[in-house]
C-alpha positions as CSV (number, residue, x, y, z in Angstrom):
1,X,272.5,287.5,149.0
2,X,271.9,288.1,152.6
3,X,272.9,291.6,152.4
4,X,270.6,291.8,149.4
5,X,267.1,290.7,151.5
6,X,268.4,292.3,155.1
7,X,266.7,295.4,154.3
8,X,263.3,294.1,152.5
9,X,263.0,290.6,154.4
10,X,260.0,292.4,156.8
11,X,258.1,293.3,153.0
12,X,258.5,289.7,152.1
13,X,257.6,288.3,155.4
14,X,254.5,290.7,154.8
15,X,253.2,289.8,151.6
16,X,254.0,285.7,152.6
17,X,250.9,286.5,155.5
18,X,249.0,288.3,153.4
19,X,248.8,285.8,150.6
20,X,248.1,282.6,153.5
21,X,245.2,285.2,153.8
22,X,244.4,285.9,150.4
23,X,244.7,282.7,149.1
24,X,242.5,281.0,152.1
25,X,239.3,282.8,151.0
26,X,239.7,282.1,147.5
27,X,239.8,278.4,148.0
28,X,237.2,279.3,151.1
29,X,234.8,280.4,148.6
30,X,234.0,277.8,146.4
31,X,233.9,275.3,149.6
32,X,231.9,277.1,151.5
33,X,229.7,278.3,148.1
34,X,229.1,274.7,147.8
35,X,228.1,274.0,151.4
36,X,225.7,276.6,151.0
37,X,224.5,275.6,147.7
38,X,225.3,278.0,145.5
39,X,225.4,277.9,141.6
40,X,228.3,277.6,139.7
41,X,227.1,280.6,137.8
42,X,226.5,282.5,140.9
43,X,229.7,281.6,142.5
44,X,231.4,282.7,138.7
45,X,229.7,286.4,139.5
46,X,231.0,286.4,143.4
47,X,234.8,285.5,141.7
48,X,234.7,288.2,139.0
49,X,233.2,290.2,141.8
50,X,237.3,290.2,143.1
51,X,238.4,291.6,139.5
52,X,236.2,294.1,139.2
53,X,237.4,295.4,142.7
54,X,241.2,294.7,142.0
55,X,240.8,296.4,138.5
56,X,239.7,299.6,140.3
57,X,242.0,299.8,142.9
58,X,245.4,299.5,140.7
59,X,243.4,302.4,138.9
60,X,242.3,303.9,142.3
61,X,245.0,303.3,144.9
62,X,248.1,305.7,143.6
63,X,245.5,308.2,143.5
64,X,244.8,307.6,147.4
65,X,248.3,307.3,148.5
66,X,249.1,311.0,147.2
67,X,246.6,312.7,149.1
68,X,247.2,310.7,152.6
69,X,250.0,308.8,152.3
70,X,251.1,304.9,151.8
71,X,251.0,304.3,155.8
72,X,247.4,305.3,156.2
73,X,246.7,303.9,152.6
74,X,248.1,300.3,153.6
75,X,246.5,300.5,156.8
76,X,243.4,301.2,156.3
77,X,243.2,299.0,153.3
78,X,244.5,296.2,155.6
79,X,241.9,296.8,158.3
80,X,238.8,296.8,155.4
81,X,240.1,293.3,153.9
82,X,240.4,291.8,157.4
83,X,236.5,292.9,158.0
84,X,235.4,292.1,154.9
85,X,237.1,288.3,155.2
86,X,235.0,288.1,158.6
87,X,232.1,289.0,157.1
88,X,231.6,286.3,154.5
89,X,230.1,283.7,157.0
90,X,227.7,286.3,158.9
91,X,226.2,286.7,155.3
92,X,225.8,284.1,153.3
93,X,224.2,285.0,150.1
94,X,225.6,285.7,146.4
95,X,224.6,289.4,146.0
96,X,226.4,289.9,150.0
97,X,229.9,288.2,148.7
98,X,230.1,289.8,145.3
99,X,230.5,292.8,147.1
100,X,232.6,292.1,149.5
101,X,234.7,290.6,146.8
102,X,234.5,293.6,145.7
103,X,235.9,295.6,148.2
104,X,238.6,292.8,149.0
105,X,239.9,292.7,145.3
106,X,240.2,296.6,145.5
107,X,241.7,296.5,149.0
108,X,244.1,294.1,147.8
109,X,245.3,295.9,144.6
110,X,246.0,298.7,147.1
111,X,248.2,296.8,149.3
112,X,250.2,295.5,146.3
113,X,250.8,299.0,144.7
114,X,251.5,299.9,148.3
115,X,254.5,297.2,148.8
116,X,255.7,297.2,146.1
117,X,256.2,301.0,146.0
118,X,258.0,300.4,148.8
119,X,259.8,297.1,147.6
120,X,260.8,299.1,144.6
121,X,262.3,302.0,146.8
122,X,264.6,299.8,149.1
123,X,265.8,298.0,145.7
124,X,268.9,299.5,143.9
125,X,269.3,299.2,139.8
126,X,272.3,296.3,141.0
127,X,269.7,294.0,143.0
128,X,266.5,295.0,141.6
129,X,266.2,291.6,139.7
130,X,266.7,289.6,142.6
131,X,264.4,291.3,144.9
132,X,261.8,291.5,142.6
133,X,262.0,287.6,142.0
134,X,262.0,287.1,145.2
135,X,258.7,288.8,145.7
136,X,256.9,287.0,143.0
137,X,258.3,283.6,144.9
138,X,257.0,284.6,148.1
139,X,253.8,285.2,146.6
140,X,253.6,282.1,145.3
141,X,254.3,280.1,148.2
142,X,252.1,282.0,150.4
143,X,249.5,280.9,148.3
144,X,250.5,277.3,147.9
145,X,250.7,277.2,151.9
146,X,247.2,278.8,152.2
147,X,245.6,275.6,151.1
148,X,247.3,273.3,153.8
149,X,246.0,275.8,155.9
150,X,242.6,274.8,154.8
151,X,243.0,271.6,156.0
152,X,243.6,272.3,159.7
153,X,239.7,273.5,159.7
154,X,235.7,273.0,158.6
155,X,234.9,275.3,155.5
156,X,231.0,275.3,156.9
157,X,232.4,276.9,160.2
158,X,233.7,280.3,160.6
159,X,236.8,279.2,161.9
160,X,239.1,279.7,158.9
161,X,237.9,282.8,157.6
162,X,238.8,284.0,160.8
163,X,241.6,282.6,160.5
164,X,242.3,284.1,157.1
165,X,241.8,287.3,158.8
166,X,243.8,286.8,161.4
167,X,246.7,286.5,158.8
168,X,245.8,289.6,156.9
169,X,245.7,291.1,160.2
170,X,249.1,290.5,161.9
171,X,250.8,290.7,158.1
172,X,250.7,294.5,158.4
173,X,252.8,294.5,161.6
174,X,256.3,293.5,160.0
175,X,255.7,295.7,157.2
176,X,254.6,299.3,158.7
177,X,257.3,298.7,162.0
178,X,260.3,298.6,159.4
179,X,259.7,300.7,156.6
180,X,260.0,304.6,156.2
181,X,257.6,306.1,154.2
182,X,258.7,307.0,150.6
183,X,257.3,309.7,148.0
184,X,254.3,308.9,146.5
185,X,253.6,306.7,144.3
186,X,253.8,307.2,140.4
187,X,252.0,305.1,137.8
188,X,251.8,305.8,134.4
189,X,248.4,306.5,132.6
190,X,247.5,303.6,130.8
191,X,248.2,303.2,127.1
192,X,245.2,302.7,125.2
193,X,244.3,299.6,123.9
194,X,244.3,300.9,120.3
195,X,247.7,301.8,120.9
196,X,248.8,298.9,122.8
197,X,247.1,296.6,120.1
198,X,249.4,298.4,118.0
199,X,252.9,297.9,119.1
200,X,251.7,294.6,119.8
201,X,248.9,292.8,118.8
202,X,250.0,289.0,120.3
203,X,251.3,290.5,123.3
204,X,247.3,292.6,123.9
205,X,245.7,289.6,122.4
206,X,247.2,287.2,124.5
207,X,246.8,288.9,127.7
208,X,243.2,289.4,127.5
209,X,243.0,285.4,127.1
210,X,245.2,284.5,129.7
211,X,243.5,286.6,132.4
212,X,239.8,284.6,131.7
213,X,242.6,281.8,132.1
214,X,244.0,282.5,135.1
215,X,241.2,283.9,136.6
216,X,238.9,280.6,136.0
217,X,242.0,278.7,137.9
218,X,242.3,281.0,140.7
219,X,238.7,281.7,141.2
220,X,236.8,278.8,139.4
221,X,239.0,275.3,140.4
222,X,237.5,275.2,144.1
223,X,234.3,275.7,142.6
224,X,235.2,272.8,140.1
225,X,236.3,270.5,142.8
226,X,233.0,270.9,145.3
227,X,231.0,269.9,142.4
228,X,232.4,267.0,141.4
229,X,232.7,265.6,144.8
230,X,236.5,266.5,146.3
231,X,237.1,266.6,149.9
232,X,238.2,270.0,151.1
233,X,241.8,268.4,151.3
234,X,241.7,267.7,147.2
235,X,240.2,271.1,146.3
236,X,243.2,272.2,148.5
237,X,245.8,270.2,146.7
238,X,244.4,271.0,143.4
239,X,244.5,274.2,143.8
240,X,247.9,274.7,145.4
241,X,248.8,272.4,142.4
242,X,248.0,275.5,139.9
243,X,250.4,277.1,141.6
244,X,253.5,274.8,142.3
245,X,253.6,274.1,138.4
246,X,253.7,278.0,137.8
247,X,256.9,277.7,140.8
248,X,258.7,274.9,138.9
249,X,258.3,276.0,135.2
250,X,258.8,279.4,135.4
251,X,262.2,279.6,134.9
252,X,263.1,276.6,132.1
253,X,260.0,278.6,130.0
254,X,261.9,282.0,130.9
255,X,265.4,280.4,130.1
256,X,264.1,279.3,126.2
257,X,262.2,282.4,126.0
258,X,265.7,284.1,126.0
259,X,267.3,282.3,123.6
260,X,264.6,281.8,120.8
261,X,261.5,283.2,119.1
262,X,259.6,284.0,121.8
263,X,256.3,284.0,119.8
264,X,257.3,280.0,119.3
265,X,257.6,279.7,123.4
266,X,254.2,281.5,123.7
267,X,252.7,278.8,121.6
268,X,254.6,276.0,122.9
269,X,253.1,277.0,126.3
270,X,249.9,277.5,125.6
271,X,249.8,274.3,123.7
272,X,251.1,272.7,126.7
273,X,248.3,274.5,128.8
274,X,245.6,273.1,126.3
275,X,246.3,269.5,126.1
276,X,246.7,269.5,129.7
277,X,243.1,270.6,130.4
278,X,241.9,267.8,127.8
279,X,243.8,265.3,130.1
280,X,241.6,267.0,133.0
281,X,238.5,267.0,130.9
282,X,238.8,263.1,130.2
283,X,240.1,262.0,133.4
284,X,237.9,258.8,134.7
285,X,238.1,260.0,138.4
286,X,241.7,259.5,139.1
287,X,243.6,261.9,141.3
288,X,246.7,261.5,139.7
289,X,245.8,262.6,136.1
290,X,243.6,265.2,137.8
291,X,246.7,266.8,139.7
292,X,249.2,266.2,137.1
293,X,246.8,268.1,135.1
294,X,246.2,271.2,137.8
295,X,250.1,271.4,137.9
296,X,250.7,271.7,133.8
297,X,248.0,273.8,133.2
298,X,249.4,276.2,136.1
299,X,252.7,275.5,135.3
300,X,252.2,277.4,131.8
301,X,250.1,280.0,132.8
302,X,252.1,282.1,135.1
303,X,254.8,282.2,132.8
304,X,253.0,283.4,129.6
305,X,251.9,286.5,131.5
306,X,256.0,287.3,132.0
307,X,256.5,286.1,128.4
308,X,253.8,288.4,127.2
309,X,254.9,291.7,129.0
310,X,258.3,290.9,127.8
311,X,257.3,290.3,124.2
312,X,255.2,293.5,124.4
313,X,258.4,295.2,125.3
314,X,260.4,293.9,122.9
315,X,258.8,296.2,120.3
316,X,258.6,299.1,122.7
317,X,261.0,302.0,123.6
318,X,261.8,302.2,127.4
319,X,260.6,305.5,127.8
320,X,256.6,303.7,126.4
321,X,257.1,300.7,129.1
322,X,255.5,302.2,132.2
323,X,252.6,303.3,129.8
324,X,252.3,299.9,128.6
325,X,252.8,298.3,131.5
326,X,250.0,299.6,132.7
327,X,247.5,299.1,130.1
328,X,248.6,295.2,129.8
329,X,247.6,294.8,133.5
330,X,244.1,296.6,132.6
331,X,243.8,294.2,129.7
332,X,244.2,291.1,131.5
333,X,241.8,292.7,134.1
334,X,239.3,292.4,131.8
335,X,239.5,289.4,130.9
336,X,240.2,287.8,134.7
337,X,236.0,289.7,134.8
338,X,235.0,287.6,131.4
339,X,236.7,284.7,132.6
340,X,235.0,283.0,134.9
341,X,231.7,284.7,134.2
342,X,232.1,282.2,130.8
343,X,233.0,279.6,132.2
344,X,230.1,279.3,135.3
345,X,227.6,279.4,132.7
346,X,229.4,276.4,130.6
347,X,229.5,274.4,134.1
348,X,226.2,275.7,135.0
349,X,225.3,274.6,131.5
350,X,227.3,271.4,130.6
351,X,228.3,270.6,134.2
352,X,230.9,271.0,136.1
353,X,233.5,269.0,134.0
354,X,233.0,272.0,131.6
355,X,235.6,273.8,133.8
356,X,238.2,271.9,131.3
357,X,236.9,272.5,127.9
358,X,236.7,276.0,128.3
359,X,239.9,276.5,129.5
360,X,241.4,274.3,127.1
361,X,239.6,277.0,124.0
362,X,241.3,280.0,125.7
363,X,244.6,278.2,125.4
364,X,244.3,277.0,121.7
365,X,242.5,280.6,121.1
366,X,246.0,282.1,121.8
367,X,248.3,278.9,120.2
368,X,246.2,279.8,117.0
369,X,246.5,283.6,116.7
370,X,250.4,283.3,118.2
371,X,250.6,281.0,115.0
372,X,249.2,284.0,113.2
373,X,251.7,286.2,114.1
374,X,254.5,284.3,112.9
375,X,253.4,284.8,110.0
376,X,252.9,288.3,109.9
377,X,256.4,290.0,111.8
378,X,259.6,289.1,111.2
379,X,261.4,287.5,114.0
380,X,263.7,289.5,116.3
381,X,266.9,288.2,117.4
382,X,267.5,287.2,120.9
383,X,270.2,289.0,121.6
384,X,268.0,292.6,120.6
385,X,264.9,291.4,123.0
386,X,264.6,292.7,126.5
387,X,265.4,290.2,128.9
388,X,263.1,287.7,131.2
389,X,261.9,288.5,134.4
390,X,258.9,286.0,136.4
391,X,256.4,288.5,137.2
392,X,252.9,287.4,138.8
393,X,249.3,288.2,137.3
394,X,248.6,289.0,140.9
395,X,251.4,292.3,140.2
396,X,250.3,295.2,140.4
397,X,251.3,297.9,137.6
398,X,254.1,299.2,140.1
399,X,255.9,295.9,140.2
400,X,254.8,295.4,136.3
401,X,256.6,298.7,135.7
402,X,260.0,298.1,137.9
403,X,260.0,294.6,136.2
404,X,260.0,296.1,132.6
405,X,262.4,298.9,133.0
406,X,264.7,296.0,135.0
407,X,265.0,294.0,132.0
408,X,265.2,296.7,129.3
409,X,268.3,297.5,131.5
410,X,269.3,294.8,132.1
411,X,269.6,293.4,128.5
412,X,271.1,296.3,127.4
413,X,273.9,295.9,130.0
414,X,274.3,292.4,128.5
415,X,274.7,293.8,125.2
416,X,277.3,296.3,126.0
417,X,279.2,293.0,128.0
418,X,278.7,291.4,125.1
419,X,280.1,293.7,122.5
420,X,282.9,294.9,124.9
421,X,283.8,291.2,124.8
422,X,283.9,290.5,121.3
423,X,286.0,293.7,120.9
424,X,288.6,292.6,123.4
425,X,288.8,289.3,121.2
426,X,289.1,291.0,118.0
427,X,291.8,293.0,119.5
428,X,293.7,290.3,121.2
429,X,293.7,288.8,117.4
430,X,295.4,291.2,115.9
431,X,298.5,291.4,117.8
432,X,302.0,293.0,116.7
433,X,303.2,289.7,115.2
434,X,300.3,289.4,112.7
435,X,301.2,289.6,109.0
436,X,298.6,291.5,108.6
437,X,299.7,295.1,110.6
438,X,303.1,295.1,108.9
């Protein structure tokens, strides 16, 4: 294992900064939205704002980094984010942040197809697997650990975005002093969503739902916690409760998803996802229902966007992952934009309880039409699906497409183990003293 991380520890020490970055101004936002009395609607626009700007730079970014290179790429990239995360006190009005959302979201894209090009260079086809969970944990953490960052500070100061900055800042240093640079970057061209939509409907469907999801957690819960009265260190734990759950059960949904229908695990999930947000919704005021609630309804989401890719790829050739890789990441784009545009005008509407209900829809929206799809494809046996890999919605399509072609080959190695195995036993049956070779 050590050998494994020696060579890639400085990435992963890299994106574990960036992310106490990154996931400070996201919970920063919808304190310091509230201080400043903004709408929920208005602070819904400044968090699809982040989307939009992601969207274009997984689109943008490879494009970049072939005419100047990933070192100037990442760096400049790096230096805009920290600006921009400085700027967010100096100007405190809706129109000012949705565009610097803007321009963080797409900064950020471009740091993750940046990494993890090079992540996915200094990985062999033996430890590929490993290195890429790794990466998706030390996201993770980074962003759980953000929030107890939050705490050491006041949100109506401009202490922690500085901070935050600070920590965007300083995570480029471990990164560009220990890596070469690498050939460009290559990301296939989208397949379209007719096509996708095709191949597999669930698997597009379901996307599209669980980025409003995920994008109403990520960008929304602070906002939800201001409103109904949370200190800064509840919206913190809340939040970094989304996120432990997705840490704890990502791997016991991965481990079923390999061993039965994984249309059934889908629904499970999301069922899961949707009666935790009604606990949320009816919770009197207690903390304990309302974390318990953060951490289910985190816990499941995550893992559906891993069970989705690899249930898209189930139906799909290896040569058509990369292509479809990267069209699932601009589906669930799209809906991270719809998301929490939606669901600021229900709390805007219905108040900010409404944060639940409409969460709650998404999830039955995709436990209803997974139940549809039962119906209408045959199941496919576990041993002919690709295998599981935990991949983040915060991936960009570089990591999306390492992680796909990973677990096609991965299952197929299995496969061959498998069937090298049962010939051996056959074999060993049917030894000289059997009756039945005379």
């Amino acid at each position: 294992m050590t050998k494994v991380f020696s060579g890639v520890w400085p990435l992963l020490l890299g994106i574990v900064l960036i992310m106490l970055g990154n996931g400070m101004h996201f919970t920063l936002i919808g304190l310091r939205g509230g201080i400043e009395g903004f709408s929920a609607a208005e602070l819904a626009i400044v968090t699809s704002g982040y989307f939009v700007g992601f969207l274009s730079g997984a689109r943008f970014s490879p494009l970049l980094i072939k005419r100047v290179g990933h070192v100037r790429v990442f760096a400049a990239l790096g230096s805009f984010m920290s600006a921009g995360l400085i700027a967010f006190p100096l100007i405190t009005e809706p129109w000012a942040w949705t565009l610097l959302r803007i321009l963080i979201g797409f900064c950020m894209s471009g740091v993750y197809v940046t990494a993890e090009s090079w992540l996915n260079d200094a990985a062999t086809n033996e430890n590929r697997g490993k290195v890429l969970s790794a990466y998706m944990i030390a996201q993770t953490l980074g962003i759980i650990g953000a929030q107890g960052l939050l705490t050491l500070g006041d949100a109506a100061t401009s202490v922690l975005f500085i901070g935050a900055s600070i920590l965007v800042s300083i995570s480029f240093a471990p990164i560009l002093l220990s890596v070469n640079p690498v050939p460009n970057v290559e990301v296939a061209r989208p397949m379209s969503l007719r096509a996708l939509f095709s191949n597999s409907p669930l698997g597009t469907v379901g996307i599209f739902l669980l980025g409003s999801a995920y994008a109403t957690q990520s960008g929304m819960g602070a906002v939800f916690g201001s409103q109904i009265g949370l200190s800064a260190t509840h919206i913190a734990l809340f939040v970094a409760m989304l996120f432990a759950g997705a840490l704890v059960l990502q791997y016991p949904i991965g481990w079923l998803s390999d061993r039965i229908d994984r249309r059934k695990v889908i629904l499970g999930a999301a069922l899961l996802g949707a009666v935790s947000c009604l606990l949320g919704w009816m919770n009197d005021g207690g903390m304990g229902f309302l974390m318990l609630s953060a951490f289910l309804t985190g816990g499941v989401t995550t893992p559906l966007y891993s069970l989705f890719l690899a249930y898209t790829n189930d139906s799909l050739s290896t040569e058509e992952m990369p292509a479809a890789s990267g069209g699932l990441v601009f589906t669930f784009g799209l809906g991270a934009i719809i998301g929490p545009l939606v669901t600021g005008w229900a709390m805007e509407t219905f108040g900010p309880y409404a944060f639940w209900p409409v969460l709650a829809i998404t999830f039955l929206l995709i436990v209803l039409y997974a139940a549809y799809r039962i119906t209408q494809r045959a199941h496919s046996p576990a041993d002919t699906t690709e295998s599981y890999l935990s991949v983040i919605p915060t991936a960009s399509p570089v990591a999306v497409e390492a992680a796909s072609v990973w677990a096609a080959e991965h299952a197929e190695q299995e496969r061959e183990a498998a069937e090298l195995e049962s010939a051996e036993a056959e074999q060993e049956t049917l030894s000289p003293s059997d009756p039945s070779r005379s």
